[in-house]
C-alpha positions in Angstrom: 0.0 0.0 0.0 1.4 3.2 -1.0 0.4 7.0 0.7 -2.0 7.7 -1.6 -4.3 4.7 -1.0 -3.3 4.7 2.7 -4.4 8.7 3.0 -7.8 7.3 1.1 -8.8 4.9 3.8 -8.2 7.3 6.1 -10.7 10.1 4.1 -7.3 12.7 4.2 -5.3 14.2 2.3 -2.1 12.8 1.5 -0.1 16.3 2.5 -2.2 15.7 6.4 -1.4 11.8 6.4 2.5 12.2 6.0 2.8 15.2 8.1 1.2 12.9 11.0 3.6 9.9 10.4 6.4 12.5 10.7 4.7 14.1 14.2 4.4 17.7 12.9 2.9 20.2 15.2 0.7 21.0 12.1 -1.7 17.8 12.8 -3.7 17.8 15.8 -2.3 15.2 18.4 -5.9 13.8 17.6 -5.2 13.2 14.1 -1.9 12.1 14.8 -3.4 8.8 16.6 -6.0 8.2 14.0 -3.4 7.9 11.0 -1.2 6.2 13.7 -4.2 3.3 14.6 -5.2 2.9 10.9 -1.0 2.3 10.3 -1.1 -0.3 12.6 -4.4 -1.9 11.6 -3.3 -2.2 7.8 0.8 -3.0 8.8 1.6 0.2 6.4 5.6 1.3 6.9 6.6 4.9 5.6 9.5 3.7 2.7 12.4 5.3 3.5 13.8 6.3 0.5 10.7 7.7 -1.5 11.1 10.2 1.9 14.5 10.5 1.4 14.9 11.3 -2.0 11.6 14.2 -0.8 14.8 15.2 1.3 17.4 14.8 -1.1 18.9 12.5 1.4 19.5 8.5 1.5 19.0 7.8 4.7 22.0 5.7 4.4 25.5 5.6 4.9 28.5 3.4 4.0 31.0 1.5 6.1 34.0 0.3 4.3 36.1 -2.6 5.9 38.8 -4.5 4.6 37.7 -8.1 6.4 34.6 -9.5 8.0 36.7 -12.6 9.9 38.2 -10.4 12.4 36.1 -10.0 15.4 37.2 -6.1 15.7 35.2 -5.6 13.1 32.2 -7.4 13.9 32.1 -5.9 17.2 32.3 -2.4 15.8 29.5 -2.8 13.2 27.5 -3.6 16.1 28.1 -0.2 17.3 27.7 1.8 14.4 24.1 0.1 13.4 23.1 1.3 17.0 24.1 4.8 16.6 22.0 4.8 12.8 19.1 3.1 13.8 18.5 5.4 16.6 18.8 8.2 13.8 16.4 6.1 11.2 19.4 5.1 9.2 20.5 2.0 7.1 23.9 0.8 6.8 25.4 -0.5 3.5 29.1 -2.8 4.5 31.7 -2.6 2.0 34.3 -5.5 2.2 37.7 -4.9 0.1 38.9 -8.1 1.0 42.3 -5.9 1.9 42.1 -4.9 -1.9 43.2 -1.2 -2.7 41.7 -1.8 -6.2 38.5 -2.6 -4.4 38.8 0.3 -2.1 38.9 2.3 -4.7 35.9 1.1 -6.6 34.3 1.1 -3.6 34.7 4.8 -3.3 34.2 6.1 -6.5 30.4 4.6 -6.2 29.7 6.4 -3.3 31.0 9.3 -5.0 27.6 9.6 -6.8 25.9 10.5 -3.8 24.4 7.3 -2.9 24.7 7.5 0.6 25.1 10.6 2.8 28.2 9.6 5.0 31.1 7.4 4.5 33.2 5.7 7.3 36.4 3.7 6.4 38.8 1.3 7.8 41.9 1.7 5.3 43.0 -2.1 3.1 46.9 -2.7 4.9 47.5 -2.0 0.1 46.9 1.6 0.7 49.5 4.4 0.1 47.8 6.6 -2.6 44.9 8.3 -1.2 43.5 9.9 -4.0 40.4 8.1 -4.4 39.3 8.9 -0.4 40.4 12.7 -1.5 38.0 12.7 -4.0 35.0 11.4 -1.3 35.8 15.2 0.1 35.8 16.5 -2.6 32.3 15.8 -3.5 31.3 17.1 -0.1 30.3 13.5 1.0 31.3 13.6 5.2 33.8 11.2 5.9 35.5 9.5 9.1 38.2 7.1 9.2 38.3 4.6 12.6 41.0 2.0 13.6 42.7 2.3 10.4 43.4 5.7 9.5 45.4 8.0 7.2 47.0 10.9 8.3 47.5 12.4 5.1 43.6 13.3 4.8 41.9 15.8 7.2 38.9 14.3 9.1 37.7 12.9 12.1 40.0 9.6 12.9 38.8 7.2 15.6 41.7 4.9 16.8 42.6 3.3 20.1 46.2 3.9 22.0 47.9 1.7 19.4 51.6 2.9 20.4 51.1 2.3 24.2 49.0 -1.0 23.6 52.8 -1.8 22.3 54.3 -1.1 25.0 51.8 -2.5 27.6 52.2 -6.2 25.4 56.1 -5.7 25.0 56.3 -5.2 29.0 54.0 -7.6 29.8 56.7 -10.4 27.7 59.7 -9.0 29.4 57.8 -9.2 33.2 57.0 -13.0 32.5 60.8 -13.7 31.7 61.0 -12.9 27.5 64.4 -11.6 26.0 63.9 -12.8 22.7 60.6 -11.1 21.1 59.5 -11.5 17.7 56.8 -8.5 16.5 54.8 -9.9 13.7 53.7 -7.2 11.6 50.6 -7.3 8.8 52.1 -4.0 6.8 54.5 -1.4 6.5 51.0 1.0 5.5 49.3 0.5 8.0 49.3 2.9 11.2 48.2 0.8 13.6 51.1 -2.1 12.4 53.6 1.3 12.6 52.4 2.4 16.2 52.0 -0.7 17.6 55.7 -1.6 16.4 57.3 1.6 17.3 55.8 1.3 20.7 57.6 -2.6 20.8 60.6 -1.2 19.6 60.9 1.8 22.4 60.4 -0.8 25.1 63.1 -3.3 24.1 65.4 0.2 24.3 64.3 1.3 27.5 64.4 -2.6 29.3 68.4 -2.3 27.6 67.0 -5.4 25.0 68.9 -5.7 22.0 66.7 -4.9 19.2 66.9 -7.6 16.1 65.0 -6.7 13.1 65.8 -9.9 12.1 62.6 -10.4 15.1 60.6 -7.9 13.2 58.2 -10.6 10.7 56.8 -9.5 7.8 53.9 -11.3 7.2 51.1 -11.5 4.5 47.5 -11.2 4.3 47.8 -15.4 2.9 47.7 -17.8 5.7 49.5 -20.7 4.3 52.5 -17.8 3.7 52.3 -17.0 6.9 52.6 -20.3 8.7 55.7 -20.9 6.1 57.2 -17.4 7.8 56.3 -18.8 11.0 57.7 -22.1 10.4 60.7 -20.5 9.3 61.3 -18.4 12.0 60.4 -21.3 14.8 62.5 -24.3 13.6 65.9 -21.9 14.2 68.3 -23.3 16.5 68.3 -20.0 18.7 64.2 -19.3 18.2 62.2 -16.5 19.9 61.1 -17.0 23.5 57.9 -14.7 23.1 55.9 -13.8 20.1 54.2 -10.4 20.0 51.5 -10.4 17.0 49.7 -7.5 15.9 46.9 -8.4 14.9 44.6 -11.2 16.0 44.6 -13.8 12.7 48.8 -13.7 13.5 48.2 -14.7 17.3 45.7 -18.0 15.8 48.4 -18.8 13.3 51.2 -18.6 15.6 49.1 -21.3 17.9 48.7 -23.6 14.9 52.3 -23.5 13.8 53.2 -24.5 17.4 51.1 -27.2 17.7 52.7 -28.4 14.3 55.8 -28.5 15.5 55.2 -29.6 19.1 56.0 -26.1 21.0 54.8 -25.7 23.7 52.9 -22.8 24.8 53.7 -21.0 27.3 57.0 -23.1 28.4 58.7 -22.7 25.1 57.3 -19.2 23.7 55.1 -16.9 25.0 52.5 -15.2 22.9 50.0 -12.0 23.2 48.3 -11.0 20.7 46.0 -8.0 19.6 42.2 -9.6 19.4 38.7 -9.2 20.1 38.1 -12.9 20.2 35.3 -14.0 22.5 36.9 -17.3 22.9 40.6 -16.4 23.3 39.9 -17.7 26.9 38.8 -21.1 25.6 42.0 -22.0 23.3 44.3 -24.1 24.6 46.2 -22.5 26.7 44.0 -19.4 26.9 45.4 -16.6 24.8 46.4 -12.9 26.4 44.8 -10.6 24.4 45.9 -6.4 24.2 41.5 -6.1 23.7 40.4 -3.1 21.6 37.3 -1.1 22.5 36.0 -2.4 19.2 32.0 -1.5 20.1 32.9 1.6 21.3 35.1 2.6 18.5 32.4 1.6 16.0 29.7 3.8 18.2 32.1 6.9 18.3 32.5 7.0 14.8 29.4 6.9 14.1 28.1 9.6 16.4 30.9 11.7 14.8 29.9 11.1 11.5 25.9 11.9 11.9 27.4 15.1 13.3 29.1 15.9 10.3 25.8 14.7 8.3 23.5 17.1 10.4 25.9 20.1 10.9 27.7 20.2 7.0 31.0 20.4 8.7 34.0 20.1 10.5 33.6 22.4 13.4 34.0 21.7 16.8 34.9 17.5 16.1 38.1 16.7 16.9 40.2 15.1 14.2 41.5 12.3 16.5 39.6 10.9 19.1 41.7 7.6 20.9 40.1 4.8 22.9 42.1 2.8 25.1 42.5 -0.6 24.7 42.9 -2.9 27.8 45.6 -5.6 28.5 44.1 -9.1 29.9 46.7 -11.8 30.9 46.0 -15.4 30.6 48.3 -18.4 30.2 49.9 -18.3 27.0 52.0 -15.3 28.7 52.1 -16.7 32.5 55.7 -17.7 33.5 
């Protein structure tokens, strides 16, 4: 049932009807229940976008992720589709698959106007930055959370990546560690950078000898990865803790150890960045560096329906950190 016929069961005009569905002070709060009664009698639901497009706006905006099978992420989409359904919002997910060729694709579509905010979590392929220019540059608001660029002006929602380093670096060396690989997903990637530099600054300060021969590049392939892992573990003199950055790095870690019969924790410690909800079910339980990963998710979008409602930049910060917390269980304990 569209307006029109709904407006004629009611006997009103269709200008009277809509104003009631939107609560105007025009329409008598008699009225008001009437249409509201007869709604609910015949199931009829306002479409959104015919009213948008009234309002040359989508009621929509766009998240843009580069993975689905990390739990940070999941966790922080929760939190944004709270913050837009409380505004009568939907949510459209992007997934570039850690793609820049897909990131970019993604963004010249929303160029067009489809949706009236973008956030984005940048693929760990991204160095040119031309294409998220060009999102500002057709006036479309824009935020940037966990994985940010500094090289664009706008709101960036991260948590305390370089001190999370250091809390997971100190929390090695306390439980006996003086050999401690870093296992790094990119050289793009800010959070990789922080989170490294912050691992780096606490090996100088404890008078560690740094190794970049420690510092492991991996890949975004997890059969590469568990040959760099291989490699690195079946050395005569191995590591005697492991420090991954990211949370697919900490499960592949466990699985290379199990494959080669180390044993966690009395042969190598291991922490890990993740959000899993059962990193205290593995075996042994994994200590986790935990990101605020809802809260992230609801803070960005809060910032970007500011940015929708007020047309600009003014008075939002352009960084806003959340901190991350540090729980200890026994893949760490001495």
């Amino acid at each position: 049932m569209n307006l029109k016929q709904f407006a004629k069961e009611l006997n009103l005009s269709i200008s009277a009807v809509s104003k009631a569905l939107r609560d105007s002070h025009e329409i008598s709060e008699k009225t008001k229940q009437m249409v509201l009664d007869k709604a609910r009698e015949l199931n009829y639901q306002v479409n959104p976008f015919a009213s948008s497009l009234r309002k040359q706006k989508s009621k929509t905006i766009a998240v843009v992720i580069p993975e689905i099978d990390n739990n940070f992420f999941a966790l922080a989409i929760k939190g944004v589709e709270m913050i837009a359904q409380e505004k009568g919002y939907h949510v459209l997910i992007y997934l570039t698959h850690e793609d820049v060729q897909k990131e970019v694709s993604v963004t010249k579509i929303l160029q067009n106007g489809r949706v009236d905010g973008v956030m984005i979590s940048v693929s760990s392929q991204t160095t040119d930055i031309s294409h998220l220019q060009g999102l500002k540059e057709n006036g479309i608001p824009l935020v940037f959370f966990d994985r940010v660029t500094e090289k664009i002006t706008a709101p960036k929602i991260t948590t305390d990546d370089y001190n999370s380093g250091i809390k997971a670096t100190e929390h090695l060396i306390e439980n006996g560690c003086e050999k401690i690989a870093f296992l790094s997903v990119s050289e793009n990637l800010s959070i990789s950078n922080k989170r490294l530099a912050g691992y780096v600054d606490t090996l100088k300060r404890n008078k560690i000898n740094y190794d970049d021969k420690l510092i492991i590049r991996c890949s975004q392939n997890i059969e590469e990865n568990k040959k760099i892992l291989k490699k690195l573990l079946e050395k005569k003199i191995k590591p005697d803790g492991i420090f991954a950055s990211v949370e697919s790095l900490a499960l592949t870690t466990y699985e290379v150890c199990n494959e080669l019969n180390i044993k966690i924790p009395d042969d190598i410690k291991i922490i890990g960045f993740s959000n899993l909800r059962t990193a205290s079910l593995l075996s042994p339980s994994l200590s986790t560096i935990t990101q605020p990963a809802y809260e992230i998710g609801r803070e960005a979008a809060s910032i970007l329906f500011t940015l929708i409602e007020k047309s600009g930049y003014n008075g939002i910060p352009e960084n806003t950190v959340i901190k991350s917390t540090l729980t200890e269980r026994k893949s760490t304990r001495k």
